[in-house]
N, C-alpha and C positions, 0 to 999 in steps of 0.2 A: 429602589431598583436593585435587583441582584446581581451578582459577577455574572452570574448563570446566563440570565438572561440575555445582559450586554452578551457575551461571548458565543451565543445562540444567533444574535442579530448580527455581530460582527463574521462570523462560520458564513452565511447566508451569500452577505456581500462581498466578506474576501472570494467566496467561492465563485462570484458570479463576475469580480471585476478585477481581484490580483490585489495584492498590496498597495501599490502605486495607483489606483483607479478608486480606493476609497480614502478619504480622508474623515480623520473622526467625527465629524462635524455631521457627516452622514447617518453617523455609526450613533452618535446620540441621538440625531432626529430619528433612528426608524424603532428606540427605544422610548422617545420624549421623555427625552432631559438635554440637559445644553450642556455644549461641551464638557467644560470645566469638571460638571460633575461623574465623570468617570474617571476624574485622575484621585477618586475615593476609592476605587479597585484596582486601576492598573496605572503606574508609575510615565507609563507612554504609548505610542500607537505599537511601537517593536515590542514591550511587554505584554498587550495585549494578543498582539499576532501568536506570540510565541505561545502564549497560555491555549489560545486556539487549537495551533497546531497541537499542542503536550494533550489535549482531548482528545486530537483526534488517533495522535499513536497508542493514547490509553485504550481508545476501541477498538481498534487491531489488535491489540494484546488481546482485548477478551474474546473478540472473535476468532483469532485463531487458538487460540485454547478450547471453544468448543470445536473447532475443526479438529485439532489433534482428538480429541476424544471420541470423534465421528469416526476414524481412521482407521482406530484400533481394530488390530483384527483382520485387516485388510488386507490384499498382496500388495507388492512392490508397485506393478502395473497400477494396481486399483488407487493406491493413498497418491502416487505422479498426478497420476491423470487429474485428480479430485481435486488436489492445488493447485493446479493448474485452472482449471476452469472455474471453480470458486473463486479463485485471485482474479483471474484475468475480467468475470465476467461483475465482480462485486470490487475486490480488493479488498474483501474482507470489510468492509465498509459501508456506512449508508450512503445516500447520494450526492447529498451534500458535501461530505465528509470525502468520499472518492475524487469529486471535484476540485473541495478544497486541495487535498495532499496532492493530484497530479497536478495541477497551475503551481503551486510551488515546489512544486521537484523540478519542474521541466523550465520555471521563470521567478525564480527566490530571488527576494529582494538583495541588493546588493550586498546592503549591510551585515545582514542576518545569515548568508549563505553558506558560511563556514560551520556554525552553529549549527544549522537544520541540519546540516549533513552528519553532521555527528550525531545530534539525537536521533536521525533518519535510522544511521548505521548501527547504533545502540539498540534501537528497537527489534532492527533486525534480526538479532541475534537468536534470540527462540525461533525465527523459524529457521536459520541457517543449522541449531541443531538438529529442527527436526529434520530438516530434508539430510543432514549428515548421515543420520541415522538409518533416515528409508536406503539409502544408497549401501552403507556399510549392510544394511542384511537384507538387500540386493546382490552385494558381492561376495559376503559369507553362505548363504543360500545357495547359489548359483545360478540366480535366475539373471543377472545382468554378466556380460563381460567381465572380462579382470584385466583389461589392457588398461584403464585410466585409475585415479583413485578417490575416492568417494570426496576428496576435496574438489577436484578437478568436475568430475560427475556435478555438484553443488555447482559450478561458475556456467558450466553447459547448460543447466535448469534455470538459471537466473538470466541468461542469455534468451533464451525460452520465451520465459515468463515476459521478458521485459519487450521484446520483440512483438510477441503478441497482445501486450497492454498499447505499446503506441499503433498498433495496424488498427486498433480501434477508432482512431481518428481518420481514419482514410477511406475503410469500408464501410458501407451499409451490414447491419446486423446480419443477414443473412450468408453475405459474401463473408465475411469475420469469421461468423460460426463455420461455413465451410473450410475456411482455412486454419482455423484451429485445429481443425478435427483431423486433416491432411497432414498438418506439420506437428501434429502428435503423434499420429501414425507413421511416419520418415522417423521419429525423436525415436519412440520406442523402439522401433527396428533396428536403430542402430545401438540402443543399451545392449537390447533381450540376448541372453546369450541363446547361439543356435542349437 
């Protein structure tokens, strides 16, 4: 049996029950093998969790790496909007994977919580350049305001972003998609310079 796979079947069930709702014991049967023998890959259930998770920020990274290069070329308007709604309606992520990372951002195991957030905030970092960057020549341009600054600009988008990743638990897809669309139209309006 591979790490691969174990970490395939363990992705699945943390995604579907949380940390605390699977116990390994689970996690070998939906592999068949019995417990014991996955402490041949992972040292405990928290090193496994964690190797999960490091997969699933590894796929964020490569996803949005093809998004930056989707970008290119773009205006300011067009690369906002595009992350926006890429992130919000994927997260950059497959389904499983968007699953797993929102249940433990929003319900991180106690132990582990400090941890996830740093590798969380680590990871984040390529996209807080790029959105740095759309803003800064937003601002050199003149296509956005110059009353805030492109740090500030970045906290308002992640405010955004984040905002419209949890309305996804509350609306039905179509009521969502209207309100993305409304509250990126109110967002821009108040960037674009007049």
């Amino acid at each position: 049996m591979s790490a691969q796979t174990i970490k395939a079947a363990a992705l699945r069930l943390f995604a579907g029950s949380g940390y605390d709702g699977v116990p390994l014991s689970e996690i070998a049967k939906e592999v068949g093998i019995k417990t014991p023998s996955l402490y041949a890959h992972f040292t405990s259930k928290d090193d496994l969790f964690m190797a999960v998770f490091e997969d699933v920020l590894a796929e964020h990274a490569e996803r949005l790496e093809d998004l930056m290069r989707r970008l290119e070329g773009r205006s300011v308007e067009e690369r906002l909007h595009t992350i926006l709604h890429d992130t919000c309606h994927t997260y950059l992520l497959s389904e499983n994977h968007v699953t797993f990372l929102k249940r433990t951002m929003l319900f991180p195991p106690a132990a582990l919580k400090e941890k996830l957030l740093e590798r969380f905030e680590e990871s984040e970092k390529r996209l807080n350049v790029l959105l740095k960057q759309i803003f800064q020549d937003g601002l050199r341009s003149g296509h956005l305001r110059t009353a805030e600054s492109a740090d500030d600009l970045v906290m308002s988008f992640y405010c955004l972003l984040d905002g419209m990743f949890i309305q996804q638990f509350y609306y039905r897809p179509d009521d969502w998609e209207h309100r993305l669309q409304t509250v990126w139209r109110i967002y821009w309006q108040g960037l674009a310079a007049k």
